[in-house]
N, C-alpha and C positions, 0 to 999 in steps of 0.2 A: 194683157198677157196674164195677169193673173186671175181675172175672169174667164179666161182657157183654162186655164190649172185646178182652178177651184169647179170650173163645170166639167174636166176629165177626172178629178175626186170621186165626185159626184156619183159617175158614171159608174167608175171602180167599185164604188162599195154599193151600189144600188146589182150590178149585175152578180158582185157575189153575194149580195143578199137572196137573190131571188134562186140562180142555182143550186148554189152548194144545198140549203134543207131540203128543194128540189129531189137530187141525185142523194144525198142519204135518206130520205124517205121511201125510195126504192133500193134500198141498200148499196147503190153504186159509190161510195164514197164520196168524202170530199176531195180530192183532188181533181177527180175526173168531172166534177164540176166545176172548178174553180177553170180548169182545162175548156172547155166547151165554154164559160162564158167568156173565156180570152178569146176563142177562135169567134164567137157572135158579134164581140164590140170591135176587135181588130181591123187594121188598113186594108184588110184581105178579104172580108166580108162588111159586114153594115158600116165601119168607119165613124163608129161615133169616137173613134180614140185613133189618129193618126201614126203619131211616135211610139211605136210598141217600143224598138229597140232603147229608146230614153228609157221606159216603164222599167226593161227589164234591167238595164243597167243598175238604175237608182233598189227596184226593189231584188236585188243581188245581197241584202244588207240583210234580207229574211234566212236565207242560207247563213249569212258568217252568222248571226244573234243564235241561227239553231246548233249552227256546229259548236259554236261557246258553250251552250246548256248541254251538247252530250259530253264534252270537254269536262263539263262539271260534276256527272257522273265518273268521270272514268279517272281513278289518280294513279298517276303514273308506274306505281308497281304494276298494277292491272295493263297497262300499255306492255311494258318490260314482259312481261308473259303472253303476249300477244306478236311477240318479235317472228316467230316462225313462220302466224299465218300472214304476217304484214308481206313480209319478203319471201316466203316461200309459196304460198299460194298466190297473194299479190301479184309477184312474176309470171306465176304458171296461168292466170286468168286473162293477164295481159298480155302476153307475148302467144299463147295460145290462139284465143279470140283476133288479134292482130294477124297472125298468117294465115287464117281461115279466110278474112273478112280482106284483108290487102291481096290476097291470092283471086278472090271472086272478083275484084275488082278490076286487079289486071290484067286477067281477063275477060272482060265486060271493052277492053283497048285500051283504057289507061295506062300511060309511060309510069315505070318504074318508081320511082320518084313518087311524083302524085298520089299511086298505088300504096304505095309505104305510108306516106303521109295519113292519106283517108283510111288502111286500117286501123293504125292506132289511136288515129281521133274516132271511130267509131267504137273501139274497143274500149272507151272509157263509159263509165255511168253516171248517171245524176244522183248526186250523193243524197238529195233532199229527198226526189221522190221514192228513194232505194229506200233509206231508211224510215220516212214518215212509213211506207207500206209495210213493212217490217214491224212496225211499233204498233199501225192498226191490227195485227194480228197476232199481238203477242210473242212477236218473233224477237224482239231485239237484245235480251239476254238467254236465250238460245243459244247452243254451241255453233251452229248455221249462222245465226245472226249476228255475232260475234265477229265469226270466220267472217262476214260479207261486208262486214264496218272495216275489219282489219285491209281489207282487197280497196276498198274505197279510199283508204286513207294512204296505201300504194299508188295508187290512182294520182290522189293531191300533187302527191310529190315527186312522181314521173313524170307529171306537166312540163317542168322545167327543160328535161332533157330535151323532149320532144320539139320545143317552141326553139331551143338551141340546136336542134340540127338540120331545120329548115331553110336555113341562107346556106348553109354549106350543102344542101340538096340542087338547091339553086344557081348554084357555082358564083356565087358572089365572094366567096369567103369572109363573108361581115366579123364573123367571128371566130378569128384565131385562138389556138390554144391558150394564148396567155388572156385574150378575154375571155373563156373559157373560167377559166380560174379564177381569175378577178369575181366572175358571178359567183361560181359557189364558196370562196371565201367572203363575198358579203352577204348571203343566203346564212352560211354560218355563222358568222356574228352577229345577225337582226335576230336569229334565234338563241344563240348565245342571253343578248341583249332582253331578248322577253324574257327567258329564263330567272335570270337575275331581277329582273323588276317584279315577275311574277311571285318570288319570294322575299325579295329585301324592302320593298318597296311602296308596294297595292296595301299590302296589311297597315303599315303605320299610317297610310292614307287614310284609310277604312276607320280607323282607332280615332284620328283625330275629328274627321268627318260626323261621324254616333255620337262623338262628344257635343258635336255644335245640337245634335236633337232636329236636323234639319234635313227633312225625307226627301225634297226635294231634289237636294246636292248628293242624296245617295242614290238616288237615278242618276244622277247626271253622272256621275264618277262609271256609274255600273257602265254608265252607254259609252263612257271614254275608254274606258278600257276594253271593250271587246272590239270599237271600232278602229280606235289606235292601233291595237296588237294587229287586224288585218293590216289597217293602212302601211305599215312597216313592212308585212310579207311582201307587197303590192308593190312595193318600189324595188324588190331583186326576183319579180316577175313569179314568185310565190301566190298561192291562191289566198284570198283576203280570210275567207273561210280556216283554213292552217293556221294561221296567226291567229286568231278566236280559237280556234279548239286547243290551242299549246296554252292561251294565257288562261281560258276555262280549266284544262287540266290542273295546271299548278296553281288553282285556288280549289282544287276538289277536295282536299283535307283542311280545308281553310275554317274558320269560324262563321265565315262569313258568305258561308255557299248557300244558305238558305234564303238570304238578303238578298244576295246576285241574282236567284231564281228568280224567286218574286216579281225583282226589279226588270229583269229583262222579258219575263216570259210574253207579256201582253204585246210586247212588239215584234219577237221571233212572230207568231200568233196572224198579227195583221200581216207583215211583210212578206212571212213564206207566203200566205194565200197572193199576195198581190205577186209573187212570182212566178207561180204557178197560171195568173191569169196571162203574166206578160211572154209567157213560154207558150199560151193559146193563140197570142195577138201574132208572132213568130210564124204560124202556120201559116206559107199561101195557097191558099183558096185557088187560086187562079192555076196553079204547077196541077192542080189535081186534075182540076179541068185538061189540062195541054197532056200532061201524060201520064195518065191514072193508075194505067198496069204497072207501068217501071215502079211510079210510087208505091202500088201496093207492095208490089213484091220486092222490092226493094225493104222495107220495113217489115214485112214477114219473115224475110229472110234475115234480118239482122236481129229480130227478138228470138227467131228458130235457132241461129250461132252463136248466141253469146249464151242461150237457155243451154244449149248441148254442152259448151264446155262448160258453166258452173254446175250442172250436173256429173258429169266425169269426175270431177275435183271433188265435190263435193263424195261422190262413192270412195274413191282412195282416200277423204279425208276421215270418211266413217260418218259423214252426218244419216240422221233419219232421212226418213222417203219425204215426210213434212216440210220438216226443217230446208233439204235441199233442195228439193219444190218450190217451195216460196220463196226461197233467196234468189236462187236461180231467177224466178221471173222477175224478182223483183228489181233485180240489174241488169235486165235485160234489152233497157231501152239505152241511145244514146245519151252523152251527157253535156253538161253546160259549156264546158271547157275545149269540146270538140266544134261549137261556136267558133272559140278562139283559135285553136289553131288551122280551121277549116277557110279563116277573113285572113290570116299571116300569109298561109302558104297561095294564097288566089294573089296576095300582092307580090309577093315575091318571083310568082308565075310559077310555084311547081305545078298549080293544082289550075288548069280554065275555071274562068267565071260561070261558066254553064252546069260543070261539076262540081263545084263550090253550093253553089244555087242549090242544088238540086240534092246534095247530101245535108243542106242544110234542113231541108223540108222533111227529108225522112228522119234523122233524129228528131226535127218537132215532132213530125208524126208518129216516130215511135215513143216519146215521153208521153204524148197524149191516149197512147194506145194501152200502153203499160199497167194502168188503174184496170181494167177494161180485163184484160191477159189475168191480171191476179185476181180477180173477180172470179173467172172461170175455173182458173187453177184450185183458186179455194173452195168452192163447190165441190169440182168434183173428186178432189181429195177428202173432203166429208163423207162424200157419201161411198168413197171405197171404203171410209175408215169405216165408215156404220155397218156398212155390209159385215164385217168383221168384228165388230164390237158386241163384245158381253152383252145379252141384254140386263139390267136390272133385275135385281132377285125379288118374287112373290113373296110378301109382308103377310105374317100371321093373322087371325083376325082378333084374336084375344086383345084385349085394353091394356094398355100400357100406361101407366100416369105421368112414366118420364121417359121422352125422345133424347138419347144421345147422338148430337148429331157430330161426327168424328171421332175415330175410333182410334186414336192413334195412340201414344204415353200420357198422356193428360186425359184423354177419355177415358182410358182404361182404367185407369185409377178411379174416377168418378164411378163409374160403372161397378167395380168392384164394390166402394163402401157403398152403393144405392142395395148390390144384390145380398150385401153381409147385413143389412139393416132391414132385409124381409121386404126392398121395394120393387116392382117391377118395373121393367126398362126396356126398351124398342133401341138398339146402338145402330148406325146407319153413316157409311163411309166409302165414298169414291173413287176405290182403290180397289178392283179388283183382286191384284195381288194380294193384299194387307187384308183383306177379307178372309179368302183362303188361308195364308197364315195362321191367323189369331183364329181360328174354326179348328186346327191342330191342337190345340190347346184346349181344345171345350168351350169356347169363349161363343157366344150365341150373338153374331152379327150379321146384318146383310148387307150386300152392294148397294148404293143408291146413292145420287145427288140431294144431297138435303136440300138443294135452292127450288129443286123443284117441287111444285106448288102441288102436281096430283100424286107424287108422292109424299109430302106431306100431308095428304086429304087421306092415303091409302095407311100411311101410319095413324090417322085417327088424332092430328093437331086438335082437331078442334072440343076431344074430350081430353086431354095431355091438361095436365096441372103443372107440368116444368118442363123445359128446355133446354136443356143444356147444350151450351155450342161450346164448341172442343175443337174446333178447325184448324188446319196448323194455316194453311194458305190464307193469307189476309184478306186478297179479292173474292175467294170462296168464302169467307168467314162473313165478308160485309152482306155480298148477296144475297145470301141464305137467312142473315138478321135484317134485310129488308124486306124479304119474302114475309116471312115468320110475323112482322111489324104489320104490314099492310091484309094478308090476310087472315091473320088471328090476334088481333091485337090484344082480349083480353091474356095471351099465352104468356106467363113470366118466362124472360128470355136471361139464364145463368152464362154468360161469357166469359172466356177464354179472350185473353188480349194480347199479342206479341210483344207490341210497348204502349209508348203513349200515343203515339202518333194514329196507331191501330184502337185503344179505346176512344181517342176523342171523335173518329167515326163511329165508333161505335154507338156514342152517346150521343152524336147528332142523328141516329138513328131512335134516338129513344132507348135504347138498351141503359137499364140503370143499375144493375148487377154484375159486375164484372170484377174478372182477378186479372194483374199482370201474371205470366205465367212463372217469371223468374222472381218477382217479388219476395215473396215467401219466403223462399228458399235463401235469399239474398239477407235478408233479417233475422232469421236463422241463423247464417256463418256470422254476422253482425254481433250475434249474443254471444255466439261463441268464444269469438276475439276480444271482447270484452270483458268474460268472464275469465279468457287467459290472461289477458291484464291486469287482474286483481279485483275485478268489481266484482261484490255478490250478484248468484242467479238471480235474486229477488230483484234487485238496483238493474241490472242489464234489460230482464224479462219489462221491465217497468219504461225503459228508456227506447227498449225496439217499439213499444207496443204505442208510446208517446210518439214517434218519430211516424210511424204508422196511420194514426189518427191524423194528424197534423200533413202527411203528404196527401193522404185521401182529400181533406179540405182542398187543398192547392189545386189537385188535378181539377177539380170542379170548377173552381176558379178559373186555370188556364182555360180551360173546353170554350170559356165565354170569349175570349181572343185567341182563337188555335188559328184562325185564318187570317189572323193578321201578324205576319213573321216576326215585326218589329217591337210590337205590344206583347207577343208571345216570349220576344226575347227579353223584355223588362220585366216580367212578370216572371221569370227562370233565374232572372237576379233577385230581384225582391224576394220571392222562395230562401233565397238564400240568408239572410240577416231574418226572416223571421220564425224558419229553423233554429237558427242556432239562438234565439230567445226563449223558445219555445222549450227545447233540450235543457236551457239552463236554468227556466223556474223549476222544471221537474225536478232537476239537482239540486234546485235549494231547497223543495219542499223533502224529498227523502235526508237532507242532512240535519233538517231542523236548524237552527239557531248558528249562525255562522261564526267559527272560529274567530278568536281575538287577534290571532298572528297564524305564521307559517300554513294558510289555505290552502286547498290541493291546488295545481298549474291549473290555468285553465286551460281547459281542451281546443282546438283546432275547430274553427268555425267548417259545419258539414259543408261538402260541394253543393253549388247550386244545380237547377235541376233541368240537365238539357232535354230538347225536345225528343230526343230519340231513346231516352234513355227507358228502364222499365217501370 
């Protein structure tokens, strides 16, 4: 038996090896890979893997690891602001899509019942492939994207209802009002129950765990708690997923959200892929063959209804034509959960085996389709936008010694003392708007992408003696210092950094010039407060400018462990005690010869230096 296991491994990670770079080298993504090689190895076609339904059960554990990490983004004020679209559009997506999709179906002859059942299990989404599609496009902190996590996470939690009013569709009455209640009073209290562990509990965990120095046991904790928090929802018929994303939320302000990533990510990573193959193994091959058309249209018709109503919604919600383009499709396939109540309501007998069967193949084959769908969507929504889009403005031909790339309050500024100091300068900024703008003003700039390579050839990089990147967008700011690196490498590259976490790419770039943008400024109000406390200019100007030098060392330091969270975090402490040494020879050497008695207090050792900090 374990010779089965170890050669269906095998299989697994040999087929999404060969797929997945496959289909992203033709830009189809990976999912729609990882898709295709589950429907190749599956019981339904070549059969080197029998037990899909095992695969997908077990790798079910890649959805709750993913939902934990967006949990860890999101702390609960951010949720608390999200209450309207959870429940207000939530509702309207679901109860919508449900009487379009339960109405088609019964009339297709389906009893009432049944009808009911199958819309609203069809009316649900796959919250993995919604969101992973969402996130390859940039979509997932979009107001769209936002909206379609908030409808998802409605989604989780109407599960419940659903799976409880299917014996009493059935006319068993399995579940009476008072069991009725019994369930969502223990739904309340297992969330009660993570609540409270989430905050009293995980942290002194955490605290004494860092102390033992033992990396290993902080995997192991990482992986207990996100699978614990499922396994708890899982017992009052909650999705395992919901318990991961409740106990990720309540460690999002935590100290230790950056250790939780780390630790979890490489297995979210494997497992959603090996979900995504177990949702191909899912597909029968064989229902396509017996009756092709119903399955076609059957799945065209249900990415066509559920796209129609998250577009409506999305119009009265006010999203972009983008934004609710992509969301829309991107939930527009069946989901996991409609598995589940699709096998309850066939045992119960609301739903035949034959119609169980056979909605089950279409939501496969609409999760498989869906990569596919938002492939096209996203094309041809490019190429309307392009139709419409600014072109880039025609670059002077005069030499310019200094490219500013980003034109925004930080640019500007540079810009000005380059043109008060008699130097000439090319300023260059992505923003059509802010273009026009700052051209009101006299201010001589053009539209362009810095990142790109033949406008940088048409600005004349390769005679530019400085560089200045002024970019306020972090992913525009790197690309554009990777462009800039590889095709002009002699070009000194002056940067602009949001924090640290933005310079240490930047300096794995090779960029060796760079200011935090708030720095300055910060050292600044630093002398200032200082010198309202009684210290001379001369003693302040002396202690910011010591404090300065001394963080510059550090950060350079850090950059050598910035990818390893743990050593970055011991290196954030240590910063700390050798600060405040540092601060204090300075002060002994401006007081000369240390008083006999009555010495000033000593000061407050400075904070240590988190990663996110500027």
């Amino acid at each position: 038996m374990s010779v089965t296991l170890l050669q269906q491994a095998i299989i697994l990670l040999a087929a999404a090896c060969v797929a997945v770079p496959l289909f992203k080298r033709f830009k189809l993504g990976a999912i729609l890979g990882y898709l295709v090689a589950g429907v190749a190895i599956g019981p339904h076609a070549l059969g080197f893997v029998e037990d899909g339904e095992s695969v997908l059960h077990f790798s079910e554990l890649g959805v709750v690891f993913f939902l934990f990490l967006v949990g860890l983004e999101l702390e609960p004020k951010r949720l608390w602001e999200l209450r309207r679209d959870v429940f207000g559009l939530g509702s309207g997506q679901l109860l919508a899509s449900a009487v379009v999709l339960g109405g088609v179906i019964a009339g297709a002859g389906v009893p009432p019942a049944g009808a009911l059942v199958a819309g609203f299990g069809l009316a649900l989404s796959s919250t993995a492939i919604a969101l992973q599609l969402l996130a390859e496009r940039g979509q997932s902190h979009a107001p769209a994207g936002r909206a379609g996590f908030a409808i998802l996470l409605f989604q989780d939690v109407a599960v419940i209802p659903m799976l409880a009013i299917i014996p009493l569709l059935a006319g068993s009455g399995a579940m009476s009002v008072g069991d009725s209640a019994l369930a969502v009073a223990k739904a309340v209290g297992l969330i009660a129950l993570i609540v409270v562990g989430g905050r009293y509990v995980t942290r002194p965990l955490f605290r004494a765990i860092t102390a033992a120095h033992a990396h290993e046991v902080n995997v192991a904790l990482a992986l207990l708690i996100v699978i614990g928090a499922g396994a708890l929802m899982s017992l009052v018929g909650l999705s395992m997923g919901m318990g991961a994303f409740l106990a990720g939320m309540l460690l999002a302000d935590s100290e230790y959200r950056h250790d939780l990533e780390a630790n979890v990510e490489p297995f979210k990573g494997l497992l959603l892929g090996l979900f995504f193959i177990a949702v191909g193994m899912m597909v029968d091959v064989h229902l396509f063959v017996e009756r092709p058309l119903v399955i076609v249209v059957g799945v065209l018709g249900l990415l066509a209804a559920k796209t129609a109503v998250m577009l409506m919604l999305g119009r009265v919600a006010g999203w972009d034509l983008r934004g609710r383009t992509l969301t829309a499709v991107a939930m527009s396939q069946g989901g996991e959960f409609a598995f589940v109540l699709f096998g309850v309501a066939g045992t119960a007998g609301v739903l035949e085996a034959r119609v169980a069967d056979l909605l089950v193949v279409i939501v496969s084959a609409s999760m498989a389709a869906t990569p596919l769908a938002m492939l096209i969507a996203d094309r041809v929504l490019r190429r309307l936008t392009h139709k419409d889009a600014r072109e880039f403005d025609a670059l002077d031909d005069a030499k310019h010694p200094v490219i500013v790339a980003g034109f925004g309050r930080y640019g500007q500024i540079v810009a000005r003392v380059l043109g008060a100091a008699g130097h000439r300068y090319i300023a260059l900024d992505a923003s059509p708007e802010h273009i026009d703008f700052v051209r009101k003003f006299g201010n001589k700039a053009y539209y362009g992408d810095a990142s790109r390579l033949d406008l940088l050839r048409a600005a004349r990089a390769d005679q530019a003696r400085a560089f200045v990147l002024a970019i306020d967008d972090v992913e525009a700011s790197v690309r554009t210092a990777a462009t800039v690196r590889r095709a002009f490498p002699g070009l000194p590259i002056f940067a602009r950094a949001r924090n640290r976490d933005h310079a240490y790419r930047l300096m794995d770039l090779g960029v060796e010039t760079l200011n935090r943008e708030t720095f300055w400024s910060a050292l600044k109000m630093a002398e200032e407060v200082l010198v309202s406390l009684g210290m001379t200019r001369e003693d302040a100007q002396s202690t910011t400018d010591t404090f300065q030098r001394a963080d510059h060392d550090i950060l350079r330091r850090q950059h050598q462990v910035h990818h390893d969270p743990e050593a970055l975090m011991q290196a954030a402490k240590d910063s700390r005690a050798e600060l405040q040494a540092i601060l204090a020879q300075d002060a002994a050497r401006r007081a000369g010869p240390a008083p006999a008695a009555d010495g000033p207090p000593s000061s407050p050792s400075p904070p240590s230096d988190p990663v996110s900090s500027s």
